[in-house]
PASEBA-1860 file (N, C-alpha, C; in nm, 3 decimals):
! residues 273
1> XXXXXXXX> -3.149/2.427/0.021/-3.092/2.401/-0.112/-2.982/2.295/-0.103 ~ -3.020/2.185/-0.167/-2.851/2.077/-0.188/-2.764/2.110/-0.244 ~ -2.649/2.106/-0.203/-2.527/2.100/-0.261/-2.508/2.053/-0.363 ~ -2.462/2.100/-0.486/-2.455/2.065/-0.645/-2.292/1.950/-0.630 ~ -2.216/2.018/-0.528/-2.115/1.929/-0.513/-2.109/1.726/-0.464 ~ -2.056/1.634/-0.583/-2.106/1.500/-0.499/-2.037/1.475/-0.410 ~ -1.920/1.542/-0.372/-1.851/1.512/-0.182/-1.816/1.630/-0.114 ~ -1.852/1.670/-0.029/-1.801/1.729/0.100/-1.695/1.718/0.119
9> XXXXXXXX> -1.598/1.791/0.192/-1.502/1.787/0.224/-1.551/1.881/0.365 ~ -1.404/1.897/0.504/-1.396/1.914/0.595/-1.304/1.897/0.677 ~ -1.180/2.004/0.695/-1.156/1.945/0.819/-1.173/2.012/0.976 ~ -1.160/1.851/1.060/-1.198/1.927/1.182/-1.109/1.836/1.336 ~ -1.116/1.839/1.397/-1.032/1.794/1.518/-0.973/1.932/1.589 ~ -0.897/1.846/1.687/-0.809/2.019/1.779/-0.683/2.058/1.644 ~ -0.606/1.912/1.591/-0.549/1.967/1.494/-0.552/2.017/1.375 ~ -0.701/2.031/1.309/-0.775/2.044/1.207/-0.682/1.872/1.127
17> XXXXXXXX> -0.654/1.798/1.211/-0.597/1.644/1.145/-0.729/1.542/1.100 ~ -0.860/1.564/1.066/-0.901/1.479/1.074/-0.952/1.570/0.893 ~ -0.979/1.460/0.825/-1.106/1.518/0.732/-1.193/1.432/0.692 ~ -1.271/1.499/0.708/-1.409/1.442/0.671/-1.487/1.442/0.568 ~ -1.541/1.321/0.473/-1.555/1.329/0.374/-1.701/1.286/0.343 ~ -1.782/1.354/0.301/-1.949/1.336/0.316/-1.988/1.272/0.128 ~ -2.002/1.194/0.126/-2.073/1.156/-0.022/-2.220/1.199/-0.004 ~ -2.223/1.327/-0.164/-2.356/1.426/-0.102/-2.417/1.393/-0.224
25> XXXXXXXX> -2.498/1.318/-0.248/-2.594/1.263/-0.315/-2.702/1.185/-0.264 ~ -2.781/1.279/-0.167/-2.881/1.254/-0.044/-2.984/1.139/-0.149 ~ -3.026/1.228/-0.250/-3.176/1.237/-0.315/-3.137/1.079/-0.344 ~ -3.033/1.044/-0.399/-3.005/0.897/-0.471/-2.958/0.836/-0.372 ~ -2.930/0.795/-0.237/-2.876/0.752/-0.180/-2.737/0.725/-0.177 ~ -2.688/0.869/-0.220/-2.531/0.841/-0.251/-2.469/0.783/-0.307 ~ -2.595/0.753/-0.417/-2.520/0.610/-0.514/-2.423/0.729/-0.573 ~ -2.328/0.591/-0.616/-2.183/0.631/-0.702/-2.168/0.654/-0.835
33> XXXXXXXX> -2.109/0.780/-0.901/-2.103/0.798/-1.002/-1.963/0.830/-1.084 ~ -1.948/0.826/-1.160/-1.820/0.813/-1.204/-1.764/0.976/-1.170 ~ -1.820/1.077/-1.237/-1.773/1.206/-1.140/-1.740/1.202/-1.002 ~ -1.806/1.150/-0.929/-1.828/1.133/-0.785/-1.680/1.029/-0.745 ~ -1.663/0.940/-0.784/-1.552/0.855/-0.771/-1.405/0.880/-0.839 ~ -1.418/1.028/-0.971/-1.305/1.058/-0.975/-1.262/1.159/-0.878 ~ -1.393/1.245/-0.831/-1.330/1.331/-0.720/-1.272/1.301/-0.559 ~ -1.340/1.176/-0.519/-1.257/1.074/-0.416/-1.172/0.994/-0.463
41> XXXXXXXX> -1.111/0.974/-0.592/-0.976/0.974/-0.590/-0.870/1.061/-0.612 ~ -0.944/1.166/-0.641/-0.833/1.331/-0.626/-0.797/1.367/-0.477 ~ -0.940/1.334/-0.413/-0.932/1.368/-0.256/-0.811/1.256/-0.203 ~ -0.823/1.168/-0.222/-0.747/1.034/-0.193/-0.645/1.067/-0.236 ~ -0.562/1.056/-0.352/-0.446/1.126/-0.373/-0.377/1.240/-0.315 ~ -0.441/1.345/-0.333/-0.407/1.476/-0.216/-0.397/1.475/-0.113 ~ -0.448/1.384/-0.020/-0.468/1.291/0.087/-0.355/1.259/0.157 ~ -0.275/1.178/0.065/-0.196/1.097/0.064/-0.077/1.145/0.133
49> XXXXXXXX> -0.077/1.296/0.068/0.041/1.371/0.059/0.059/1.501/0.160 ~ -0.044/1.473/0.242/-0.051/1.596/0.362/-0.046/1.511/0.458 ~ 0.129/1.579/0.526/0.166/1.561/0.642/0.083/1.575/0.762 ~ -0.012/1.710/0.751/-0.105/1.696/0.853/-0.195/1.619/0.855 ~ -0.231/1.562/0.811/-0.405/1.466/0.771/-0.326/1.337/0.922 ~ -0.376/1.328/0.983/-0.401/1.215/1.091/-0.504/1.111/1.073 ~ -0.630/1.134/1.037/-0.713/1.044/0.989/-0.847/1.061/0.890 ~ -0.908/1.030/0.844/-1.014/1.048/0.735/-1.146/0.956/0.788
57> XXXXXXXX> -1.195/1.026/0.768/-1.414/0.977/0.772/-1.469/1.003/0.676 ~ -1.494/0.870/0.632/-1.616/0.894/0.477/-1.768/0.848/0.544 ~ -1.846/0.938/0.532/-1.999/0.891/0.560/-2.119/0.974/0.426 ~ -2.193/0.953/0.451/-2.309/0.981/0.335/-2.410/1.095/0.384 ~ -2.456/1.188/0.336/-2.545/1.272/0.326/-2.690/1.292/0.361 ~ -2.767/1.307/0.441/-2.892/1.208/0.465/-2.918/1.122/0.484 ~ -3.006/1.019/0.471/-3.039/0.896/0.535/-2.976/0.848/0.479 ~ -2.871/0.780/0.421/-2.802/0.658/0.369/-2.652/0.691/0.351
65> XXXXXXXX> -2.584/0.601/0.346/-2.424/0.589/0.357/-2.378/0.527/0.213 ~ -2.428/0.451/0.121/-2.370/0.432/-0.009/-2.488/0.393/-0.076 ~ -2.556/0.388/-0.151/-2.653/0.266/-0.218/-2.579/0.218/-0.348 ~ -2.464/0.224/-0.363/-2.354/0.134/-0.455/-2.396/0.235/-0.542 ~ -2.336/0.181/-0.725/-2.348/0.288/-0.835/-2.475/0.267/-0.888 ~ -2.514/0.388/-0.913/-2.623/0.434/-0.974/-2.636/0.362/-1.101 ~ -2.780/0.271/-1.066/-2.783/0.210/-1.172/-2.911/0.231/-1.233 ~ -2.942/0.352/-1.256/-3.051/0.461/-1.274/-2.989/0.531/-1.448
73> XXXXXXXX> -2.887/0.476/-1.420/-2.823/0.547/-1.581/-2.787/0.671/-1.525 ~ -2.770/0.712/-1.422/-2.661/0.796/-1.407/-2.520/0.811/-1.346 ~ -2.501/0.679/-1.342/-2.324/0.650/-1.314/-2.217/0.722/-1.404 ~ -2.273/0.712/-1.556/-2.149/0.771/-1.641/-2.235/0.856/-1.688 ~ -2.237/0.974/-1.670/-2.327/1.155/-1.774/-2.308/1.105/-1.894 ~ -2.106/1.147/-1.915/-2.094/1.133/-2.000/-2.053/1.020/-2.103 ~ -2.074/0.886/-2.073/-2.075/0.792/-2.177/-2.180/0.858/-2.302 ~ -2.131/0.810/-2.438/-2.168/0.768/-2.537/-2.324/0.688/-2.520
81> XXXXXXXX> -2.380/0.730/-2.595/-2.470/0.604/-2.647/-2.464/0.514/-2.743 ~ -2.455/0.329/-2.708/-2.423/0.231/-2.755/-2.482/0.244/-2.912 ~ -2.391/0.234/-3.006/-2.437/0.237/-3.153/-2.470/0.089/-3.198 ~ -2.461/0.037/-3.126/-2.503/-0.125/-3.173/-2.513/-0.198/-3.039 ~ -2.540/-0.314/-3.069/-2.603/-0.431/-2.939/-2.469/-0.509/-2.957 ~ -2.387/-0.512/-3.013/-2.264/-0.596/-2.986/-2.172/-0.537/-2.835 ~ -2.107/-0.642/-2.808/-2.070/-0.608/-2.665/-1.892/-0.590/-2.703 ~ -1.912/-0.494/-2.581/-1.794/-0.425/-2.612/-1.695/-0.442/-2.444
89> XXXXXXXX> -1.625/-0.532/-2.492/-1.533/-0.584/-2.343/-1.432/-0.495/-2.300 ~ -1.337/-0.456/-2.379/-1.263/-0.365/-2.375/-1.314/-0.212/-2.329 ~ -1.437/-0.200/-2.373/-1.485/-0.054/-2.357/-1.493/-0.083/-2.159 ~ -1.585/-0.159/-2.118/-1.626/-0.215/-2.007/-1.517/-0.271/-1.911 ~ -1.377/-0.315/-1.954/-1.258/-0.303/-1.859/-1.192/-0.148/-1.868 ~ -1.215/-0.084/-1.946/-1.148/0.096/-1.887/-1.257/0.161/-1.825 ~ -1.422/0.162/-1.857/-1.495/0.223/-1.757/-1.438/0.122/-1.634 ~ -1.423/-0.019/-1.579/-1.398/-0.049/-1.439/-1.291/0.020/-1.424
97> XXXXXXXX> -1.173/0.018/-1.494/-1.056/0.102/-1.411/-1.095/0.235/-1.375 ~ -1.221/0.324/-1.409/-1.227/0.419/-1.365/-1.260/0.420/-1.212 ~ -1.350/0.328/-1.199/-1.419/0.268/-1.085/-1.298/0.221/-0.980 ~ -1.208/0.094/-1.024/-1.150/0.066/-0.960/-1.036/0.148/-0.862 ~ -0.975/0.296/-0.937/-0.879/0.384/-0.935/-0.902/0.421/-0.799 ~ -1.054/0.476/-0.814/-1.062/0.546/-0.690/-1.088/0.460/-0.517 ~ -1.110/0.320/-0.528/-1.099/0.264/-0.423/-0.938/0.217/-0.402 ~ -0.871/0.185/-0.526/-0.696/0.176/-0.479/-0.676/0.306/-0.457
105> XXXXXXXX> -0.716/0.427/-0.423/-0.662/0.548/-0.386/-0.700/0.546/-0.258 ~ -0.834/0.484/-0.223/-0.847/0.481/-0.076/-0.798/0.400/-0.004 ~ -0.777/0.292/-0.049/-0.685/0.179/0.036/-0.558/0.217/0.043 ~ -0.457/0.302/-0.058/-0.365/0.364/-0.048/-0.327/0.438/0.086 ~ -0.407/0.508/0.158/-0.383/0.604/0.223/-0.342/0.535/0.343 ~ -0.245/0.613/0.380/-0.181/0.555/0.495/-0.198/0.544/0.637 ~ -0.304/0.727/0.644/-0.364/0.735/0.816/-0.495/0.607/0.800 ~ -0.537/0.636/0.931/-0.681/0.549/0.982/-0.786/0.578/0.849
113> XXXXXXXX> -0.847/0.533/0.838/-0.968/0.569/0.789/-1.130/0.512/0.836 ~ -1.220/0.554/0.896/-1.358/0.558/0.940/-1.441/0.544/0.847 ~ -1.471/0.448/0.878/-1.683/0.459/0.756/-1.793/0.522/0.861 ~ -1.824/0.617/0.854/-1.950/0.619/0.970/-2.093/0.567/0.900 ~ -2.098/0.507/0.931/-2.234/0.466/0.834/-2.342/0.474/0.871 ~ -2.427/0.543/0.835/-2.502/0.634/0.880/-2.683/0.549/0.845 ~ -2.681/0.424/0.707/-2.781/0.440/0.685/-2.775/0.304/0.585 ~ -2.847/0.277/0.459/-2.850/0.197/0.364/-2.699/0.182/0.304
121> XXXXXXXX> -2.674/0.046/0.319/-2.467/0.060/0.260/-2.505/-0.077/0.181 ~ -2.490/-0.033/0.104/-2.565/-0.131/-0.042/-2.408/-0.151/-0.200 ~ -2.410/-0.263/-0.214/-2.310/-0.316/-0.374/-2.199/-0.215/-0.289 ~ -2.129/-0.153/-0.399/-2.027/-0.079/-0.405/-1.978/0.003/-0.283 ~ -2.100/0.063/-0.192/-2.113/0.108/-0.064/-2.050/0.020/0.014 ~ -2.116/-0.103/-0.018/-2.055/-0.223/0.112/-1.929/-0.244/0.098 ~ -1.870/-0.252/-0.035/-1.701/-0.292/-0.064/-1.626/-0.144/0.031 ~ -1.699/-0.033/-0.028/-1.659/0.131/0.085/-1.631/0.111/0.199
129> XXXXXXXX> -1.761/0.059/0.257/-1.759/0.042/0.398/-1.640/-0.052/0.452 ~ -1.617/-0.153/0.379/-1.514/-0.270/0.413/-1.380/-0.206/0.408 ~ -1.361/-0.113/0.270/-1.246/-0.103/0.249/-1.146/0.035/0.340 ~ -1.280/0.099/0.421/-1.200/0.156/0.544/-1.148/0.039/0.640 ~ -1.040/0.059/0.752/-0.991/0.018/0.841/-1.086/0.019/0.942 ~ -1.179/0.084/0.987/-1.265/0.082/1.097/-1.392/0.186/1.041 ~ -1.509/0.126/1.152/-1.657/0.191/1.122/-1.733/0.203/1.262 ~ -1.794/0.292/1.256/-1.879/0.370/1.354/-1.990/0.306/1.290
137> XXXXXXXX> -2.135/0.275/1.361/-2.210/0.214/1.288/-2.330/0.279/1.330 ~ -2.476/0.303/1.243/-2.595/0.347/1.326/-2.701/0.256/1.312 ~ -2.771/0.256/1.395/-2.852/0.102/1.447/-2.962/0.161/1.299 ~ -2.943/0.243/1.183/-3.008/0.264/1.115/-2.984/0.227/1.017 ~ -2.887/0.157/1.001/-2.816/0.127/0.883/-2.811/-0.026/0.846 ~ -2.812/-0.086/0.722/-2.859/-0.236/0.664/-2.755/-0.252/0.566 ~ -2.720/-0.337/0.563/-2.627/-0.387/0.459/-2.678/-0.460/0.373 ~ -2.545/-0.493/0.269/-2.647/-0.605/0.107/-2.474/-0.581/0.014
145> XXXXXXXX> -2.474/-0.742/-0.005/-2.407/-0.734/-0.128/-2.528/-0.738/-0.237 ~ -2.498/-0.648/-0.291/-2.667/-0.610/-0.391/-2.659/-0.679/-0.564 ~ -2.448/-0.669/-0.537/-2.395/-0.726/-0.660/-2.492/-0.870/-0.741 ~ -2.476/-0.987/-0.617/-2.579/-1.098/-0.666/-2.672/-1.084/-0.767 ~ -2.767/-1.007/-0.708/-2.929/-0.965/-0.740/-2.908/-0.905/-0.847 ~ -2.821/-0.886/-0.905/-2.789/-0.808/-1.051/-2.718/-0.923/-1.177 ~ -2.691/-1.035/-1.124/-2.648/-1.149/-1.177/-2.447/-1.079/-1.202 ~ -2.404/-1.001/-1.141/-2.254/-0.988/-1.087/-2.203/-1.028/-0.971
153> XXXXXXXX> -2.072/-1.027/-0.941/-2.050/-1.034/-0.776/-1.939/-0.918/-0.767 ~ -1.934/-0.878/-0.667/-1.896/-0.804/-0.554/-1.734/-0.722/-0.619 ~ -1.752/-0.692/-0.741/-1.604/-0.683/-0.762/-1.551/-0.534/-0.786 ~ -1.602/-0.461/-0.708/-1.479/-0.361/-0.652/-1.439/-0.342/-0.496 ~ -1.378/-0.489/-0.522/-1.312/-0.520/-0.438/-1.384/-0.629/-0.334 ~ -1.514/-0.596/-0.299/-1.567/-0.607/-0.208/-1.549/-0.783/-0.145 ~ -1.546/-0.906/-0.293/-1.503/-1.032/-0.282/-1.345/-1.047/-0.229 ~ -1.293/-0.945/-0.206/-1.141/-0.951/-0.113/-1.185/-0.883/-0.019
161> XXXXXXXX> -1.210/-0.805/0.040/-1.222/-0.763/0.149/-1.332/-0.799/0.250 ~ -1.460/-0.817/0.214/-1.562/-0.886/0.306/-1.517/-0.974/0.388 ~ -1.460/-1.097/0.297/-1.424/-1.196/0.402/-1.331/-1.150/0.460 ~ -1.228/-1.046/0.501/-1.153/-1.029/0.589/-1.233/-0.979/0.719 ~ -1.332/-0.871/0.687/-1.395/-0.820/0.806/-1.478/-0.897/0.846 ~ -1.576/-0.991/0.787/-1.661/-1.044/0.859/-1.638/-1.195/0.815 ~ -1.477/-1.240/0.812/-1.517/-1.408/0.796/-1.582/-1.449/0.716 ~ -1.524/-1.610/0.648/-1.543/-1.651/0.574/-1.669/-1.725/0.514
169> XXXXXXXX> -1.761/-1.745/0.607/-1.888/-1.826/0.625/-2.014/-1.741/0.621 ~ -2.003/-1.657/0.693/-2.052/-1.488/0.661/-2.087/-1.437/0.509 ~ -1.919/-1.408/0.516/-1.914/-1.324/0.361/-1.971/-1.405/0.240 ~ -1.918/-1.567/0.267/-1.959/-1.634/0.192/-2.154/-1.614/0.141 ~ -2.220/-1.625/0.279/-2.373/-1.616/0.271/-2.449/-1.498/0.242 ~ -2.342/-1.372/0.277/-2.413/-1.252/0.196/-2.363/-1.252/0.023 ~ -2.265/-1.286/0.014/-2.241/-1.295/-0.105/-2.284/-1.391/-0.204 ~ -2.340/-1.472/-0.175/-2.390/-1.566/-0.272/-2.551/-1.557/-0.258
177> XXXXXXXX> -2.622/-1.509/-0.173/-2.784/-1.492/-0.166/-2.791/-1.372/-0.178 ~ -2.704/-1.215/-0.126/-2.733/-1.080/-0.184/-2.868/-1.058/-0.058 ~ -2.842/-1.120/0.075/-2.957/-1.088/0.172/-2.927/-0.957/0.205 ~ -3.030/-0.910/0.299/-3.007/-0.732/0.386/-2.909/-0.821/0.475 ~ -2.812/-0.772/0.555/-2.798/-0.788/0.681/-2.827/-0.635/0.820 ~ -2.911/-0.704/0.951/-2.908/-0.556/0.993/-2.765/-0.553/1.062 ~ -2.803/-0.387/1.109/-2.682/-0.339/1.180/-2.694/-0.405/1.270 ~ -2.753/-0.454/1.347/-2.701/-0.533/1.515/-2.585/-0.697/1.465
185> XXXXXXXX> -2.704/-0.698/1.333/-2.610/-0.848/1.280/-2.429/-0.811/1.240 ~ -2.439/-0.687/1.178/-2.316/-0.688/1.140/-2.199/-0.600/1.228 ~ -2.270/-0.567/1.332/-2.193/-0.492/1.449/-2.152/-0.644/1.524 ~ -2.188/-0.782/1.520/-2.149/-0.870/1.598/-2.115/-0.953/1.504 ~ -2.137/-0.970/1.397/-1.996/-1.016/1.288/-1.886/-0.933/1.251 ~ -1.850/-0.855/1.331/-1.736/-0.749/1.353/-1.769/-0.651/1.206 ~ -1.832/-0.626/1.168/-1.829/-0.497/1.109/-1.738/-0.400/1.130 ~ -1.851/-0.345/1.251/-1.862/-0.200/1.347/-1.770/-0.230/1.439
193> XXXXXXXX> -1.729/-0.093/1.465/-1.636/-0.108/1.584/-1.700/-0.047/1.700 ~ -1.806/-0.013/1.648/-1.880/0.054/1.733/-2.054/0.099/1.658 ~ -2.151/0.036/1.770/-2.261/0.031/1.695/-2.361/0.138/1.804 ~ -2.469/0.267/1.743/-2.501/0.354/1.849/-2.606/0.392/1.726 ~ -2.724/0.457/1.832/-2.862/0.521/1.789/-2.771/0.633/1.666 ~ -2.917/0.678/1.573/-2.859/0.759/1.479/-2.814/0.921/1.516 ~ -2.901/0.939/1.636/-2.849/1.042/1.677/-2.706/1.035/1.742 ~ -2.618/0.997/1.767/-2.532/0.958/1.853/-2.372/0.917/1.725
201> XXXXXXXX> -2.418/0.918/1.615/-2.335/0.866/1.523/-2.257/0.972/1.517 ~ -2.286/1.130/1.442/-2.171/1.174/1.407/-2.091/1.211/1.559 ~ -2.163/1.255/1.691/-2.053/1.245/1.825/-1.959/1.131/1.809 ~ -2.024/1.013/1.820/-1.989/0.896/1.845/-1.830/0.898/1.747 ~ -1.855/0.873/1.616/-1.748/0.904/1.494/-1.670/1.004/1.521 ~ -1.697/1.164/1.571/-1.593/1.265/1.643/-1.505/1.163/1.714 ~ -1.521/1.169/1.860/-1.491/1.081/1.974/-1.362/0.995/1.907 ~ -1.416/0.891/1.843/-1.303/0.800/1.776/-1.221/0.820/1.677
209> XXXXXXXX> -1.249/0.961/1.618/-1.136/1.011/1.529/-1.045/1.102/1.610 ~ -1.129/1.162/1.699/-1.013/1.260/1.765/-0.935/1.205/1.873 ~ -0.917/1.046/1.856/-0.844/0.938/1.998/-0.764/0.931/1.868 ~ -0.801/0.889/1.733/-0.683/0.881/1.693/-0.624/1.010/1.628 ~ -0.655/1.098/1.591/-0.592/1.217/1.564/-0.456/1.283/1.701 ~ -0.518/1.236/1.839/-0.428/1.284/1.952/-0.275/1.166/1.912 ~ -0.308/1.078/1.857/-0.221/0.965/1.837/-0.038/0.984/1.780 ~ 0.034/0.898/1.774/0.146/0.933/1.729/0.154/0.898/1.574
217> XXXXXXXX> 0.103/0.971/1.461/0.097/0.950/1.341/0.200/0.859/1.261 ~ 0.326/0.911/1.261/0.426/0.805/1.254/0.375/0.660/1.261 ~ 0.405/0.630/1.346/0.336/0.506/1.435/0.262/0.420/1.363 ~ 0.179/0.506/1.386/-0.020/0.448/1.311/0.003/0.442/1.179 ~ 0.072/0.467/1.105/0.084/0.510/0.955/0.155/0.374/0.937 ~ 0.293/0.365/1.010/0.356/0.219/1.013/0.309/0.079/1.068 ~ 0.222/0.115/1.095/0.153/0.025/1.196/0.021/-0.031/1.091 ~ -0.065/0.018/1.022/-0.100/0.035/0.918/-0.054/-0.050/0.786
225> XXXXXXXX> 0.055/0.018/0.741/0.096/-0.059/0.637/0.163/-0.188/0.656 ~ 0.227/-0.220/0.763/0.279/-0.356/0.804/0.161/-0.443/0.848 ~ 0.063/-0.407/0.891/-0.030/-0.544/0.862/-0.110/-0.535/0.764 ~ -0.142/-0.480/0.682/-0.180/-0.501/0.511/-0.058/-0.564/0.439 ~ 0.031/-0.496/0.489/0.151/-0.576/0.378/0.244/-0.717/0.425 ~ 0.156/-0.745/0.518/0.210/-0.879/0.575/0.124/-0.961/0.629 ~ -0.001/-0.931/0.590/-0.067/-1.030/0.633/-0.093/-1.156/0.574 ~ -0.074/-1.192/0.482/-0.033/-1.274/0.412/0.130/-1.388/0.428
233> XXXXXXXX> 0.182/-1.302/0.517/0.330/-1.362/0.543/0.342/-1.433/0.668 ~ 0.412/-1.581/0.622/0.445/-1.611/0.763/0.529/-1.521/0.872 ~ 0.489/-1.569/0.992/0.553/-1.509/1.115/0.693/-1.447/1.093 ~ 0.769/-1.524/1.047/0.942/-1.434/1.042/0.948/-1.381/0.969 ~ 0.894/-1.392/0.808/0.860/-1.302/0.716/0.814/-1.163/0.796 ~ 0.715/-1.184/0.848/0.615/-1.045/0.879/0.742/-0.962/0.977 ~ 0.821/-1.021/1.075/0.886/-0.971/1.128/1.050/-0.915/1.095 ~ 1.078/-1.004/0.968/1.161/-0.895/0.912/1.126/-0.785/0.877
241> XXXXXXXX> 1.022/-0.740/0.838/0.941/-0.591/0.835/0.971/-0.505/0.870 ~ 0.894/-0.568/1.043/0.972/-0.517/1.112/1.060/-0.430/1.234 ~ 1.151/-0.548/1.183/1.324/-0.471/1.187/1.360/-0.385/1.101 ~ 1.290/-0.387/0.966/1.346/-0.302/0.901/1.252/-0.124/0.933 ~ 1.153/-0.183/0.951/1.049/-0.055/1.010/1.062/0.026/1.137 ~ 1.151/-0.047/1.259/1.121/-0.003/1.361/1.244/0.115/1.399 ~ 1.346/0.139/1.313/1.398/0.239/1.322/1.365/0.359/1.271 ~ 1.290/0.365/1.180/1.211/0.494/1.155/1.132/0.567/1.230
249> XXXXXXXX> 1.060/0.441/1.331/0.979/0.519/1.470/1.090/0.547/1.568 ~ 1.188/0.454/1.626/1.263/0.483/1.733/1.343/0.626/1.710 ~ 1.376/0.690/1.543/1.430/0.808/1.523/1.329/0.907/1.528 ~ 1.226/0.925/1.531/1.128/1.020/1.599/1.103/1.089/1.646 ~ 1.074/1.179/1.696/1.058/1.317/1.730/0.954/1.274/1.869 ~ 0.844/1.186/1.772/0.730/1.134/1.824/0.792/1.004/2.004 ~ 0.841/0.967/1.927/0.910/0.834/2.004/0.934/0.873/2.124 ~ 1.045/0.945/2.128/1.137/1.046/2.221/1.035/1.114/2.331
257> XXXXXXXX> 0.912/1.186/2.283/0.781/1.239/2.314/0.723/1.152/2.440 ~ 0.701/1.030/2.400/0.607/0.903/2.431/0.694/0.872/2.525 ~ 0.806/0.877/2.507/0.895/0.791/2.653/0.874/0.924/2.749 ~ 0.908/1.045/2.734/0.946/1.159/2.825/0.781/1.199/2.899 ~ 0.635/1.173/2.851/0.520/1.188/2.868/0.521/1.072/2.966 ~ 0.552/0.951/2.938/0.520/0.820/2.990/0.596/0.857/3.156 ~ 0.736/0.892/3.157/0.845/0.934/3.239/0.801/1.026/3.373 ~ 0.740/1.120/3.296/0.656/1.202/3.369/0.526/1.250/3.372
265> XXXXXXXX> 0.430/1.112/3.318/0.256/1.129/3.386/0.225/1.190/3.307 ~ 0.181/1.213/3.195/0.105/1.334/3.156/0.074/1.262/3.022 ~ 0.011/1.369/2.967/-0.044/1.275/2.803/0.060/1.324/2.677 ~ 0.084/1.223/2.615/0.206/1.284/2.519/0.149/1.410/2.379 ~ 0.210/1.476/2.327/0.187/1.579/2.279/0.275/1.529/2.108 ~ 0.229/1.460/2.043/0.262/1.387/1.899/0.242/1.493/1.783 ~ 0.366/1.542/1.783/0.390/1.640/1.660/0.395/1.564/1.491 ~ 0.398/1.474/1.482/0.424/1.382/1.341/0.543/1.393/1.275
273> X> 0.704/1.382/1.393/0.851/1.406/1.346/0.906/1.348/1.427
END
């Protein structure tokens, strides 16, 4: 029997620090629906705000990892039906902010975040996949800005972020032809941080969440937001940052930890204080 629920939730690691977040809409390929995207930005929000959370994994349900929003007419249940053929612009910029909300909730978050991608990562999927920090990849999985082929482009988000992960010449050619790319192609245009058979994916995705879950959270969290929020800045710019950042780690709980582990051989033990 499937789950009536459209995400999973989970957590799991030695610190129960990791959670894992399954988009469970097998039958559709996980396409996205506006229910579905307000409840990953509730998750995302709540997220935000637990001290324990170390890192997050979003992957997909069955064979596929996003196939973008359902464009089957079931993205919005509950929209209205159009009383006339006149176009309605305004109506069509607050359905995107619904859309948009929940990917600024995921870029929000401050731990790591993982795509394991498990399968078909298609339109809106692909901006998903981008807009984690890192991805586990399965040699089963194909990409597509799908946006093109619909006479749109790439805009939740995906025209800012592509070209960061895979360069400008790249992003440029999936985005303007809307080709498949495979997984071997996009595990060596840096996608993936790691590309492995499908059996081997969710180990594989464990493995690299629980290296960073053992991690010094602090840290990673600051470490994190200073190159999103400076990447854009020249060199002394970026490094007033920081100076202003690096006393928050050196007062640490964590810090203190890392020197006394380092001191005496052993692996440090990162409480998140």
């Amino acid at each position: 029997m499937v789950d009536s629920n459209p995400i999973l939730t989970e957590r799991r690691g030695n610190r129960d620090g990791i959670l894992w977040i399954t988009l469970n809409r097998p039958e559709k390929l996980n396409a996205l629906t506006f229910p579905l995207l307000e409840e990953l930005r509730e998750i995302c929000f709540e997220a935000r705000k637990d001290r324990s959370l170390r890192c997050v994994v979003i992957t997909g349900a069955g064979r596929g990892f996003c196939a973008g929003m359902d464009m089957g007419g079931g993205a919005n249940p509950d929209a209205p039906p159009p009383v006339d053929s006149h176009p309605d612009p305004e109506g069509r910029r607050l359905n995107m902010r619904q859309e948009v909300e929940a990917y600024i909730a995921l870029r929000r978050l401050e731990v790591p975040v993982i795509a394991s991608i498990n399968g078909p990562c298609v339109g809106a999927g692909f901006d998903l996949a981008c807009h984690c920090d890192l991805a586990v990849g399965s040699t089963a999985a194909r990409y597509q800005v799908a946006y093109v082929r619909r006479g749109l482009y790439a805009d939740l988000g995906g025209f800012w972020s592509i070209p960061k992960i895979l360069g400008w010449r790249k992003a440029m050619e999936l985005m303007m032809t809307g080709r498949f790319m495979s997984a071997e192609e996009a595990h060596e245009a840096g996608l993936t941080n790691y590309l492995v058979e499908p059996e081997q994916l969710e180990e594989k995705t464990m493995e690299f969440a629980m290296e960073i879950e053992a991690g010094p959270p602090i840290a990673q969290k600051i470490g994190k937001v200073l190159a999103y929020r400076t990447s854009s800045l020249d060199f002394e710019s970026a490094m007033a940052w920081s100076e202003t950042a690096i006393p928050l780690v050196d007062m640490s709980q964590d810090f203190q930890e890392g020197i006394q582990a380092f001191r005496q051989k052993r692996d440090a033990d990162f409480k998140g204080r």
